[in-house]
C-alpha positions, 0 to 999 in steps of 0.5 A: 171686665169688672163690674165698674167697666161693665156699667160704664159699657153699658152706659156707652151702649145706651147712649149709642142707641139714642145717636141712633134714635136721634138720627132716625127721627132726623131721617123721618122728619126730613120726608115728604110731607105736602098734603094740607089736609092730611097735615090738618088731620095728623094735627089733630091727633097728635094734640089729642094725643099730647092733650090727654098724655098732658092730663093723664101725667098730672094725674099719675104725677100726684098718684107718685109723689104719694107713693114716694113720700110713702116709701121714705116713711117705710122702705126699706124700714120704717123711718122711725127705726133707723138710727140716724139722720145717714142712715135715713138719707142712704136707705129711705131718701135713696130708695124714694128717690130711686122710684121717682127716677123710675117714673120719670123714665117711664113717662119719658118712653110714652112722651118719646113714642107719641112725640114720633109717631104723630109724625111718622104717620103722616109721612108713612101715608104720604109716602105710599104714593111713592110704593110700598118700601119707602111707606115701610121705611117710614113706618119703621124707622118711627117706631124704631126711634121709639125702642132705640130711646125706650131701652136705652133709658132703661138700661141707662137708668139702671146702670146709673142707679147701681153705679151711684148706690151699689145697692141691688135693692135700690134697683127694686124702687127703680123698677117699681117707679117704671111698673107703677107709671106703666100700669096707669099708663097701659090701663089708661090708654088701652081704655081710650083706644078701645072707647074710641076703636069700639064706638067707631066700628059699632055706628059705622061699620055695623049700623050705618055700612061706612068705610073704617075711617070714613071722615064723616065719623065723629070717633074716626080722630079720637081712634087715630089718637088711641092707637097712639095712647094706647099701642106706642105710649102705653106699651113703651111704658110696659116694655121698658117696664118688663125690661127694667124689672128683668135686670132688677130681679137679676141684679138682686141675686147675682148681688146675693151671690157674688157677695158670698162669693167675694167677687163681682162676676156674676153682676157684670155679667148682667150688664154685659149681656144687657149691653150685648142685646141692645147693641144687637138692636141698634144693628138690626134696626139699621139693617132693617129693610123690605127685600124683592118679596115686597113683604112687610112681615117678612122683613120685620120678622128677618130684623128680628132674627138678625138681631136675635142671631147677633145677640147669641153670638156676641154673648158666646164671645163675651162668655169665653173672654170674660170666663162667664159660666157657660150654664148661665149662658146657656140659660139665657139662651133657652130664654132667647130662644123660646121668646122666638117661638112664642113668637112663632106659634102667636104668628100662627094664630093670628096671621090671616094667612093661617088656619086658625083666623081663615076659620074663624073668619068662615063661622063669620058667614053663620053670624056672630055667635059663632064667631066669638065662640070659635075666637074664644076657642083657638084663644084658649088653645094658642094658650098652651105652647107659650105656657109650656114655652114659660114653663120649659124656660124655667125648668130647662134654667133651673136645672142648668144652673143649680150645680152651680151653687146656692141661689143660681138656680132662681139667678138662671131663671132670672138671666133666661129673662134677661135672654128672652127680654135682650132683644127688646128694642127691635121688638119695641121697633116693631110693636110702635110700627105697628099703631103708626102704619095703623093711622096712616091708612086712615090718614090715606083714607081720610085725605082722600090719596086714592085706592092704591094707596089705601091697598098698600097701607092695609097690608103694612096695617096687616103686617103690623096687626100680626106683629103686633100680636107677636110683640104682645106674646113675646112681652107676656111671655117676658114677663112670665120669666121675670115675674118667676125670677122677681118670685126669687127676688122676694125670697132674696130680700126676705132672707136678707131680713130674716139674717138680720132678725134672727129668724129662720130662712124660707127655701120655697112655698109648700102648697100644703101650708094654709098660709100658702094655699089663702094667698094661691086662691086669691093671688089667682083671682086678682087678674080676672077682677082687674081685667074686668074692671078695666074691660067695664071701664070701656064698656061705660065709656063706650056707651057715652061715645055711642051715644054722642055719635048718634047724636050728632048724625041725628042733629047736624044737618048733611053729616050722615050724607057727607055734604061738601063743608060738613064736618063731625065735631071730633073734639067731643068724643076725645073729650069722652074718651080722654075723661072717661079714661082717666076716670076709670083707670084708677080702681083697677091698678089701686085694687092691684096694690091695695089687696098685695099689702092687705094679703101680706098684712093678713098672712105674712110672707108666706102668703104672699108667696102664694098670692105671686104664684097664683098670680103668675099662673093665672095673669100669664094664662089669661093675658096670652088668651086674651091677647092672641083671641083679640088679634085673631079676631082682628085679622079675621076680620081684616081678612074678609075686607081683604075681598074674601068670604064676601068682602065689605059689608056682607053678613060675614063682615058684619058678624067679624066687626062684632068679633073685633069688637069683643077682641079689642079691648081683650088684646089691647086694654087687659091683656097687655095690662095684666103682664104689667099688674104681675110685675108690680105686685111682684115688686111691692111683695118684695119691698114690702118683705121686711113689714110682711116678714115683722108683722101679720096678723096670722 
């Protein structure tokens, strides 16, 4: 198969998977939908959703046309260095407008996931009444509409960047469209969500001892509508960013390579693999279903490893066809396969049938400083079987590869990304399941359809948390390889400069070398600072939410005891959480980008290469802690309402409120953020590589 029909391939794929997309969303809307107060509510959400998605995209549409009209002046060389008006169109004009094909795709996979799940909720509530399968197809098959879109646009959108360029380095502008657009858009909505989330449970669990989704709760609407911002828009975004950047980085070595070489073997071989896994999700999204266990775990964990076996022997037969290189194959493989266990161990211990939340929920019982300090603890101890499983990958794919030749060690690397990430659009499925069965249950709630219903969308509510933590882990993980793999995607392009210029070529980083070591020190210390300047960014906003809630319990007359009539005015604490997301969101991404080139233009290539390694090692350990703690407290909390250790409103409820509290802008606003901030410092390193490598200070 040439490199021409791979695409072609992969373009058919894509557009099989958004028949599927489009025939599930049909499948969705045509259930039951009859209760007006839970079509009234559902509203609701959905134009807060929509409202704020409507004015955060403003916002990030001025940020890219400044990005854009930047990158025509500079990428991939400055505009005034060029030596014609074609040579201005085939570089600058094409790399400006990659990006903005990046950014438009990405805000389309956010705009596809609100659009379903603000239906998919209601539906999924309602279907409750009927038993907890079809509550489960329902909620599935909604998120499912969302990663059958989202990783067909980006593997469409890739493929039609290299099929009309042939560029690799175009890929790269494409993909820090899609980053740049996700680290807003992460940031952005993790801050609503937990402004909400944490405001919510603090006056009405804590203080005042009501249900989670008790109506009379003036947070209750603006939480329904972060789950949406937050979980299904933000990280479409960040998935379909980590998918997009894993090709990118591929492409730009098998492109390096297949060039020495004179053919286009290893190109292909990308977008075949690519191809291979999304047309393994469509089969494992259509076979989905909840077997005789009645099990919503169970049967999104047996759809993924359908899918995951699919992929691994469809790539097997396409290898042995099209003469791939086995040890390639391979690599991907180790990928695929330790992304599943990371899956496992994160399963381990974030699952309330587990030891680690059964115990944090017990210290629970003594109070809550000693449930933040057990969370904290099996937080950081769920670190080291990722890390080791991130480090094992690379290690395992370098090796494997490196007889091959010059640059196939970094490309194995690369395609052990491409392995870990080609099962994306059932983990997407997943992960977009998870927020939409979130506010069914308090659609349930709030609508009044009675205990057994509420009973049966908490342990679809449950099941989502758990995978949810699991989809998370998979996606940090993923990003670990890419970002490993982009590390060699910027020595690429930096030796690509360095021929033309006539200097010497770089190998790798020496520690040793002081230029190396002032980049390490302070790439590592970029994720702790853009976590808290997002985690602070809840905190304000959560103390404006609280107050306002306080206030309108103090000043509407029947609101707290829940008087026939008396509603809570909702509509202000989204205007708080919306205003105060899109305020806050700006200083952490801005802080990413600006100390990369302010690193760069101080020490130079080299120093960016120490700057991407610590920053690497770093974000990946703090993200995967913070992540796995937050939903560990989750569940430990989800675990004592489930009737355990006291139930609702004892000591021990109370202290595991506070837990997840503390966990949930950790695994819902930073945590997630920070694979995505990786991912776009790597990508503006290796755009910026020719101005690093021409001219810095030292």
């Amino acid at each position: 198969m040439g490199k021409i029909w791979a695409m072609i391939f992969s373009i058919v794929v894509s557009l099989s998977a958004f028949l599927l997309a489009g025939w599930l969303y049909q499948w969705v809307k045509k259930q039951d939908s009859t209760n007006e107060k839970i079509h009234k509510i559902s509203e609701l959400i959905r134009s807060g959703a929509n409202t704020f998605l409507r004015k955060e995209y403003i916002i990030l549409a001025k940020f890219a046309g400044v990005i854009a009209l930047l990158m025509f002046v500079f990428l991939p060389e400055p505009i005034w260095k060029t030596t014609g008006i074609v040579d201005v169109f085939e570089n600058n004009l094409t790399i400006m407008f990659a990006y903005i094909f990046g950014t438009v795709f990405s805000a389309m996979a956010g705009k596809i996931g609100i659009f379903v799940a603000t239906i998919a909720n209601k539906k999924t509530a309602e279907a409750a009444q009927k038993g907890i399968r079809p509550s489960f197809l329902s909620g599935f098959r909604g998120g499912a509409v969302m990663g059958m879109a989202v990783v067909g646009a980006s593997l469409l959108g890739v493929s039609l960047v290299f099929l009309i360029t042939n560029n690799a380095t175009m890929l790269l502008g494409f993909s820090f469209g899609a980053s740049s657009l996700a680290l807003f858009a992460k940031a952005g909505g993790g801050i609503y969500t937990k402004t909400a989330d944490i405001s919510a449970d603090l006056v009405g669990k804590v203080e005042l001892g009501i249900p989670e989704d008790d109506p009379r709760n003036p947070a209750v609407i603006a939480d329904n509508v972060g789950d949406n911002v937050g979980d299904v828009a933000g990280m479409g975004a960040d998935l379909f960013d980590s998918h997009v950047a894993s090709m990118a980085a591929a492409l730009v070595m098998a492109s390096a390579i297949d060039v020495v070489a004179g053919n286009s073997i290893n190109v292909t071989m990308v977008f075949v693999y690519a191809a291979i896994g999304l047309l393994a999700s469509v089969v494992g999204v259509a076979a989905a279903r909840m077997g005789k266990s009645d099990d919503p775990t169970k049967a999104l964990n047996t759809s993924t490893y359908l899918t995951t076996g699919i992929f691994a022997v469809f790539t097997a037969l396409a290898t042995w066809i099209f003469s791939f290189e086995w040890r390639i194959y391979g690599a991907a493989m180790v990928g695929l396969l330790v992304g599943v266990i990371v899956g496992i161990t994160t399963d381990y211990f974030t699952n309330d049938t587990k030891s680690p939340v059964r115990k944090v929920a017990k210290a629970s019982q003594s109070g809550p400083a000693l449930t933040i300090i057990s969370g904290v603890s099996y937080g950081f101890l769920s670190v080291l079987p990722a890390m080791v499983g991130i480090a094992v990958s690379a290690f395992v794919a370098y090796k494997l590869t490196a007889p091959l030749g010059d640059g196939y060690a970094l490309f194995g690397i690369s395609m052990a990304a491409v392995g870990m990430l080609s099962i994306v659009g059932m983990i997407i499925s997943n992960d977009a399941y998870g927020p939409i069965v979130d506010n069914a249950r308090g659609l349930a709630e709030m609508g009044g359809l009675g205990d057994e219903v509420i009973q049966i969308t908490d342990t679809l509510d449950s099941a989502g948390n758990t995978v949810k933590a699991v989809t998370k882990g998979f996606a940090i993980s993923a990003a670990g390889l890419t970002v490993i793999s982009l590390l060699g995607a910027f020595i690429s392009e930096v030796n690509v400069a360095a021929l033309s210029l006539g200097k010497p070529l770089i190998a790798g980083f020496d520690i040793m070398d002081p230029a190396v070591f002032f980049g390490l020190l302070i790439g590592a210390s970029v994720p702790a600072v853009f976590s808290a300047l997002l985690m602070l960014g809840v905190n304000r906003n959560a103390e404006r939410m609280v107050a306002e809630i306080h206030r309108q319990f103090d000043e509407i007359p029947g609101l707290k005891e829940g008087k026939e009539g008396v509603m809570p005015e909702s509509d202000k604490c989204i205007d708080i959480a919306t205003d105060g997301a899109l305020k806050e969101l700006i200083p952490a991404g801005l802080f990413a980008i600006v100390i990369t080139i302010l690193v760069g233009i101080v020490g130079g290539v080299y120093a960016i290469g120490g700057f991407l390694a610590g920053n690497i090692v770093s974000g990946l350990l703090l993200a995967l802690f913070m992540s796995n703690s937050g939903g560990l407290w989750d569940n430990g909390k989800k675990y004592i309402e489930a009737g355990n250790l006291g139930g609702k409103g004892s000591d021990a409820h109370k202290a595991a409120v506070v837990g997840d509290t503390v966990g949930d802008p950790f695994k819902d606003t930073a945590g997630p953020s920070i694979n995505t901030q990786i991912t776009v410092v790597s990508l503006i390193a290796s755009l910026l590589s020719v101005i690093f490598l021409t001219f810095s200070l030292f």
